[in-house]
C-alpha positions in Angstrom: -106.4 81.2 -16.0 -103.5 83.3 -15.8 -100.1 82.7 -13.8 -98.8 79.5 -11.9 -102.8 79.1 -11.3 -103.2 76.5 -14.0 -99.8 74.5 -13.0 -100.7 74.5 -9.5 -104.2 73.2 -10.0 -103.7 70.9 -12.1 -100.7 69.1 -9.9 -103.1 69.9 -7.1 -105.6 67.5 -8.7 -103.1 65.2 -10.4 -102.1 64.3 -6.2 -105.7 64.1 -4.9 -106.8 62.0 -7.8 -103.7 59.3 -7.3 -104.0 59.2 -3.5 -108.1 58.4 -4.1 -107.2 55.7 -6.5 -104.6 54.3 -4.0 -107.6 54.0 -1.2 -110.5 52.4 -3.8 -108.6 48.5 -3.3 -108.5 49.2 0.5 -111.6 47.4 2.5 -113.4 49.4 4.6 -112.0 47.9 8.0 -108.5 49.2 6.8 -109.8 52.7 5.7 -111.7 53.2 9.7 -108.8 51.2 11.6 -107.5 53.9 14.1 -103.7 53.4 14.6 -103.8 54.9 18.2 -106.4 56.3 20.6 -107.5 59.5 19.4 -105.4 59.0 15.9 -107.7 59.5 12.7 -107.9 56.6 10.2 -107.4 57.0 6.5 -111.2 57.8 6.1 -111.0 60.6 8.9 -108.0 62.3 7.2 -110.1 62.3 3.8 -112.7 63.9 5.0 -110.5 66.5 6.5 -109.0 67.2 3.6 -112.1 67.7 1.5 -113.9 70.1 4.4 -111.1 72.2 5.0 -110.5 72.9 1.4 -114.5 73.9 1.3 -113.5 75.9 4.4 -110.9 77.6 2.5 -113.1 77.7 -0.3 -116.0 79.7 1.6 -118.6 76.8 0.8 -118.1 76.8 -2.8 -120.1 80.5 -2.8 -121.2 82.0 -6.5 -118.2 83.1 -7.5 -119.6 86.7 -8.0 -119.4 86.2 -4.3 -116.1 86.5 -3.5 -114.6 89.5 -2.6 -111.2 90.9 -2.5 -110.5 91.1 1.3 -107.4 93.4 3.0 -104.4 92.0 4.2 -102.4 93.2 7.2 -99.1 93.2 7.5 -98.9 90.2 10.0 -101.7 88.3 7.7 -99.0 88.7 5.1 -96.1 87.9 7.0 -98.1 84.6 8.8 -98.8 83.3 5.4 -95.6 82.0 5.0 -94.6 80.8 8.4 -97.8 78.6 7.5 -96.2 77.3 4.6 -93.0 76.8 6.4 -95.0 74.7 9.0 -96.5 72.3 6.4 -93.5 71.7 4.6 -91.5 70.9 7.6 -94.3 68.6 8.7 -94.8 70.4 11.9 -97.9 68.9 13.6 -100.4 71.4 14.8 -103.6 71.5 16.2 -106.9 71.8 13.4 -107.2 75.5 13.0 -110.8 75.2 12.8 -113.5 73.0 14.0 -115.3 73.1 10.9 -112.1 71.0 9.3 -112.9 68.7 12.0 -113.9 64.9 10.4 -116.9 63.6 11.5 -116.1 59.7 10.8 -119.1 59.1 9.4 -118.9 59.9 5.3 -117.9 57.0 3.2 -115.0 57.0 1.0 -117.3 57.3 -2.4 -119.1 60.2 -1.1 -115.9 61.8 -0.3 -114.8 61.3 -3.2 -117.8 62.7 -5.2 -118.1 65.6 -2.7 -114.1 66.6 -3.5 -114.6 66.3 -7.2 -117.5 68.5 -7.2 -115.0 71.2 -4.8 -112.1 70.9 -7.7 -115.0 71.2 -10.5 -115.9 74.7 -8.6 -112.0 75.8 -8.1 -111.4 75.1 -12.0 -114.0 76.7 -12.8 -113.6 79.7 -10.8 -110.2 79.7 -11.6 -111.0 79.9 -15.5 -113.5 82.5 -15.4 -111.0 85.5 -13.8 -110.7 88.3 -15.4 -107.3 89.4 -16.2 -105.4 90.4 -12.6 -108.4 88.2 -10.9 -105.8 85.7 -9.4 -104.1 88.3 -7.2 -107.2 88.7 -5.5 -107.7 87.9 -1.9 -110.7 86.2 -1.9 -110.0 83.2 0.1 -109.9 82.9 4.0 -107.4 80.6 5.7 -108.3 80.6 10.0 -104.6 81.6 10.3 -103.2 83.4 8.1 -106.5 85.5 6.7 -107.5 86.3 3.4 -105.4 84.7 0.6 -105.4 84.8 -3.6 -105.7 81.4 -5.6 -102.7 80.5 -5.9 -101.9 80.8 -2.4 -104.4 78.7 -1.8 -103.3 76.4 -4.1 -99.8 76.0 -2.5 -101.3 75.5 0.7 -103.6 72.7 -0.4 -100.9 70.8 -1.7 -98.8 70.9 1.0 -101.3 70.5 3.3 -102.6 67.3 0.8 -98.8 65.7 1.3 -98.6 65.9 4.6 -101.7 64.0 4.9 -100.8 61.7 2.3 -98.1 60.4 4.3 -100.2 60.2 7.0 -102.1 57.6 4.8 -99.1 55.8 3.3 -97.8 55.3 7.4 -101.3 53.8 7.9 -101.9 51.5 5.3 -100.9 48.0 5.1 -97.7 47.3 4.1 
């Protein structure tokens, strides 16, 4: 891995791994417990977070798959509007149904099913050729195509947004 790509992962996974751990002593009334009408519980905002990154992620294709994809100039310029959106916590509808949680999908199933997404995006990540992480090869439903470590940046905002979500719902 060449770049900010190995940094980026690797805090990436450092935050998903802690905020799993946090939710293992949890019972399973606390992790479905809506706080409002309509609001997700814990569980639901897991789940969203592990589809949309295999959104993102294009399934988890071979990664001979991937292709580099153009940009236009307003893909480019909505990448970071995006970015400013997550970090200022602005809340905004789910850009795509497929990131949508179902409710259903217990927490250790999440769990494995994430792990087996940040085995594929190490992986991927370490077998780029030289120049391979400038690539757009990812495609975000707003923005377009993005490289890695855009990607990367997104997730973990997008991850820390949600994990406050979490923190707000669990018991104090």
């Amino acid at each position: 891995m060449k770049g900010d790509a190995p940094a980026l992962l690797q805090a990436l996974d450092d935050r998903r791994r802690a905020l799993l751990a946090s939710l293992e002593t949890l019972d399973p009334g606390t992790l479905q417990a809506r706080p409002a009408p309509g609001a997700w519980s814990i569980l639901e905002i897991v789940e969203h977070l592990v589809v949309a990154e295999q959104v993102i992620l294009q399934g988890l294709p071979d990664p001979a798959a991937l292709v580099d994809r153009p940009r236009s100039l307003r893909q480019r310029c909505t990448y970071p509007l995006v970015l400013l959106v997550l970090r200022l916590g602005i809340p905004v509808k789910v850009p795509s149904r497929r990131m949508l949680p179902t409710g259903t999908v217990p927490l250790a199933e999440l769990r494995d099913r994430w792990d087996a997404t940040h085995r594929w995006l190490r992986a991927y990540a370490e077998g780029l050729p030289p120049g391979g992480a400038g690539r757009a090869v990812f495609s975000h439903p707003v923005c377009g195509p993005i490289t890695l470590s855009q990607a990367l940046r997104m997730d973990r905002l997008h991850l820390e947004i949600h994990a406050r979500q979490i923190k707000e719902r669990r018991p104090a």
